[in-house]
C-alpha atoms as a printed R data frame, in Angstrom:
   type eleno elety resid chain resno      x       y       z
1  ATOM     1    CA   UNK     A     1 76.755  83.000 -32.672
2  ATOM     2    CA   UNK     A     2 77.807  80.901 -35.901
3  ATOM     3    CA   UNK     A     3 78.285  77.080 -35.174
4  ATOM     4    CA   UNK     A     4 78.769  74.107 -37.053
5  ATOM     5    CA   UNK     A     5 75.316  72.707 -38.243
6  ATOM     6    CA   UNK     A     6 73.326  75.977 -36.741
7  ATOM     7    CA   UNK     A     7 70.639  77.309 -39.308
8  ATOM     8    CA   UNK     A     8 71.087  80.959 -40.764
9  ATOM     9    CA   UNK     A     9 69.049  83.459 -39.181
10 ATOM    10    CA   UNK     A    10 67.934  83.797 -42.774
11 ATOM    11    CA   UNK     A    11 65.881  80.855 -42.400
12 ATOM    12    CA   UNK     A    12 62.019  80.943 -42.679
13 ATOM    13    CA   UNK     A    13 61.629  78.764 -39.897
14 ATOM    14    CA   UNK     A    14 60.578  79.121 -36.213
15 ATOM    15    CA   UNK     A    15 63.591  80.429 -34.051
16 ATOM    16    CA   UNK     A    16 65.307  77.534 -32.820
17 ATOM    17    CA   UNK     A    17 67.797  77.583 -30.486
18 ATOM    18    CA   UNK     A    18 70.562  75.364 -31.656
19 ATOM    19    CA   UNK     A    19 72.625  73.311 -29.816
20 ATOM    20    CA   UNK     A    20 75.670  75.253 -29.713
21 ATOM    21    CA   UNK     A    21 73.545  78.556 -28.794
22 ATOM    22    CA   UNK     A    22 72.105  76.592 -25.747
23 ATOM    23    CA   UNK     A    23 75.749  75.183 -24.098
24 ATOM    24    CA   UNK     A    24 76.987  76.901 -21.920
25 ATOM    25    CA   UNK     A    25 79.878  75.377 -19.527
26 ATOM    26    CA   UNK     A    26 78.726  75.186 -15.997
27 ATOM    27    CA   UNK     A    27 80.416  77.515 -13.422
28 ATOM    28    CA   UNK     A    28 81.594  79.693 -16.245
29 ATOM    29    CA   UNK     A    29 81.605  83.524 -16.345
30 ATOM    30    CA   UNK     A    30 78.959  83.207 -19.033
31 ATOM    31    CA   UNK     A    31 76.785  80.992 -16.662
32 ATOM    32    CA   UNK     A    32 76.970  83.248 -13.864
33 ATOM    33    CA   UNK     A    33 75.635  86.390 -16.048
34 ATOM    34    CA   UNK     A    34 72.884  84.396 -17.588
35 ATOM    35    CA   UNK     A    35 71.759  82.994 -13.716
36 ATOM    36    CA   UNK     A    36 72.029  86.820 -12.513
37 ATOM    37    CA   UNK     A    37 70.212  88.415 -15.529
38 ATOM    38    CA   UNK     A    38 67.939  85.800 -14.933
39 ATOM    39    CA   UNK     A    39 68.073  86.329 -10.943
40 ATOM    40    CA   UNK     A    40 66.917  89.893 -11.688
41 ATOM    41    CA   UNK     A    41 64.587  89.538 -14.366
42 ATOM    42    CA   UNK     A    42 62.353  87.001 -11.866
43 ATOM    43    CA   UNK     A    43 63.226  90.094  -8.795
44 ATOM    44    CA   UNK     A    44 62.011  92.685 -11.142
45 ATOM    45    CA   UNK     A    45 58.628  90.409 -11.381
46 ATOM    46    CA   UNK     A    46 57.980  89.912  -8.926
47 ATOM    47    CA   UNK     A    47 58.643  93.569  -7.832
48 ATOM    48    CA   UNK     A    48 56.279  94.609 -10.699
49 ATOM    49    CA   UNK     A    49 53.302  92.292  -9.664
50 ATOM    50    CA   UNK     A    50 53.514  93.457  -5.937
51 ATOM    51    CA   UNK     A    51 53.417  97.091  -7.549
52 ATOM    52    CA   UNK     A    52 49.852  95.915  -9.173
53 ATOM    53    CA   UNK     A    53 48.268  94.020  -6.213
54 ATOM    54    CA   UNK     A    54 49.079  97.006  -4.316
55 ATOM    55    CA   UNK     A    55 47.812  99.338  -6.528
56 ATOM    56    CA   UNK     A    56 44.863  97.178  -7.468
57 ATOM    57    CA   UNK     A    57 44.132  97.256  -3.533
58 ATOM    58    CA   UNK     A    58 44.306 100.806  -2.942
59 ATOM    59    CA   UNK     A    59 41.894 100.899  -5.635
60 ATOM    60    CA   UNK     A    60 39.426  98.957  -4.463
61 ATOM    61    CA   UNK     A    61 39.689 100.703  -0.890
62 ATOM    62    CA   UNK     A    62 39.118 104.114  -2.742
63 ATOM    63    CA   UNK     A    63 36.016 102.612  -4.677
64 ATOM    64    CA   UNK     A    64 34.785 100.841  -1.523
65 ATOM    65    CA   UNK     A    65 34.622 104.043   0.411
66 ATOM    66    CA   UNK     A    66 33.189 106.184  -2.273
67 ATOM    67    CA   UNK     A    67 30.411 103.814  -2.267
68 ATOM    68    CA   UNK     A    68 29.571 102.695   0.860
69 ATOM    69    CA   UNK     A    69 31.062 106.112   3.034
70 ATOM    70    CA   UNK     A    70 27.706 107.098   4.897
71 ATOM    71    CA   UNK     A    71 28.351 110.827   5.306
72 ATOM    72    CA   UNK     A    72 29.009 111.583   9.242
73 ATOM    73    CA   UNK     A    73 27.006 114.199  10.451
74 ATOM    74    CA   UNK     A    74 28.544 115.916  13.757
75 ATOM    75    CA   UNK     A    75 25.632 116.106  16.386
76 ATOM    76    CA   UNK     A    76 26.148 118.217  19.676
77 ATOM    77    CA   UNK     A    77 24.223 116.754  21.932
78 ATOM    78    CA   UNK     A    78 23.601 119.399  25.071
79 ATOM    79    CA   UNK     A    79 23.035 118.529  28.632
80 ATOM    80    CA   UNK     A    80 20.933 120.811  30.795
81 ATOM    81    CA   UNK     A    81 22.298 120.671  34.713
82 ATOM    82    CA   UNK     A    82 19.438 119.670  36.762
């Protein structure tokens, strides 16, 4: 977007947003796209960190039992009648 007073993105400086490139008129069709992009960006998140905690958990479950599984040993234990 070209505005009155923005830099060129030729410039050597740090990106900036300018003033222009930051407005945007409440309640506008521009606003609601930007709240929803950023509605689902935030889901997607948030999505993606449950994804690791639940991963990281069955992880740890797997390495628990691989080291502290005590091997079960099936004993039949026989009765004589009296």
């Amino acid at each position: 977007m070209n505005c009155r007073g923005a830099k060129s993105p030729s410039s050597n400086s740090v990106e900036r947003s300018t003033p222009c490139e930051s407005f945007v008129r409440a309640g506008s069709l521009k606003a609601w796209k930007e709240e929803q992009a950023r509605i689902k960006a935030e889901e997607e998140e948030h999505a993606r960190l449950a994804e690791e905690k639940r991963a990281k958990s069955a992880q740890k479950k797997v390495r628990h039992n691989i080291l502290y599984e005590i091997p079960i040993t099936v004993m039949t234990i026989m009765v004589w009648p009296k």
